[in-house]
FIVO-587631 format. One record per residue (C-alpha): chain; x, y, z negated; residue number from 0. Coordinates in nm, 3 decimals. Layout:
<nodes>
NODE  chaine       px       py       pz  num
NODE       A        X        Y        Z  NUM
...
</nodes>
This chain:
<nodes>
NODE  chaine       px       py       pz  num
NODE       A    2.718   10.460  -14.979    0
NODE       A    2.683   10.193  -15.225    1
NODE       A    2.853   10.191  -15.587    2
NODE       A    3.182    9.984  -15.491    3
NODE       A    3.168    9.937  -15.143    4
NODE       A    3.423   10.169  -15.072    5
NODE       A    3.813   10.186  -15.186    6
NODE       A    3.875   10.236  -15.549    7
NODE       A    4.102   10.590  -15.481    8
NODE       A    3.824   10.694  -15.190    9
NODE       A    3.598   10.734  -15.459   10
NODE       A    3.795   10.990  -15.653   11
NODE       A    3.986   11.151  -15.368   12
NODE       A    3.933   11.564  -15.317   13
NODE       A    3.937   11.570  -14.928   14
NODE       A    3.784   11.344  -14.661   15
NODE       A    4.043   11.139  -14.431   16
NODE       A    4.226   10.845  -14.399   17
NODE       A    4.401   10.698  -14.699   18
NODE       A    4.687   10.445  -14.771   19
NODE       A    4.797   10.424  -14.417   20
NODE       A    5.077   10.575  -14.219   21
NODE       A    4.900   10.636  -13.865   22
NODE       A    4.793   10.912  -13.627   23
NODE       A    4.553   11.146  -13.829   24
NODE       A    4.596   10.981  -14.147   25
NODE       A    4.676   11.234  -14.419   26
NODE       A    5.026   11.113  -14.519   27
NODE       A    5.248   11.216  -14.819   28
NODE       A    5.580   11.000  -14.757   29
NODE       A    5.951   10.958  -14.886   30
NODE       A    6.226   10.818  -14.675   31
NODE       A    6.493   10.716  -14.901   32
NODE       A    6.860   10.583  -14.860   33
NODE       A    6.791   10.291  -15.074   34
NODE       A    6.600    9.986  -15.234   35
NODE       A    6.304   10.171  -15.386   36
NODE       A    6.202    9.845  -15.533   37
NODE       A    6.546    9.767  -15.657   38
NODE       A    6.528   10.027  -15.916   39
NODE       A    6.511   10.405  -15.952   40
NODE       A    6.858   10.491  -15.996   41
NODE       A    6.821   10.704  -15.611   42
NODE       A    6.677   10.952  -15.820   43
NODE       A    6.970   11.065  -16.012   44
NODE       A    7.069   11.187  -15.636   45
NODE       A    6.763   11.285  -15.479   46
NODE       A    6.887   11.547  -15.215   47
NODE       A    7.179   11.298  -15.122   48
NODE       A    6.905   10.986  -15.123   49
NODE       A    6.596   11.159  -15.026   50
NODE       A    6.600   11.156  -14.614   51
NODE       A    6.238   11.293  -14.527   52
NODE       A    5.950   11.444  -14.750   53
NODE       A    5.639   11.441  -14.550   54
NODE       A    5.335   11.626  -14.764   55
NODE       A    4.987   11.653  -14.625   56
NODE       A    5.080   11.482  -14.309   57
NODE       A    5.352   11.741  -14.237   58
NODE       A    5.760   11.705  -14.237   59
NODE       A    5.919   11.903  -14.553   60
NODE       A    6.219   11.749  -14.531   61
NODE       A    6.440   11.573  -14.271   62
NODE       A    6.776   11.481  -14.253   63
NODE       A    6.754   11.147  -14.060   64
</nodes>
């Protein structure tokens, strides 16, 4: 592959798979939270009130949907 013909972060990630999108057999690390993320960060002051669903590494941690 040619210098810069691939994504910036592809470059530097550890493992092979698909990056930066949420679809089937995409590695996935995701937060579901009960509010306006780009609002601010006050959610985190309550994050297992706030926090819905934790998915690391493509897999569900967390769910309280």
């Amino acid at each position: 592959m040619l210098p810069g013909s691939c994504w910036p972060w592809r470059a530097r990630a550890p493992y092979d798979g698909r990056l930066g999108v949420i679809a089937e057999g995409a590695l996935a690390d995701v937060l579901v939270v009960d509010a306006d993320p780009e609002a601010g960060l006050d959610w985190l002051d309550d994050p297992q009130g706030r926090i819905n669903l934790i998915m690391k590494d493509g897999r569900i941690v967390k769910d309280t949907l």
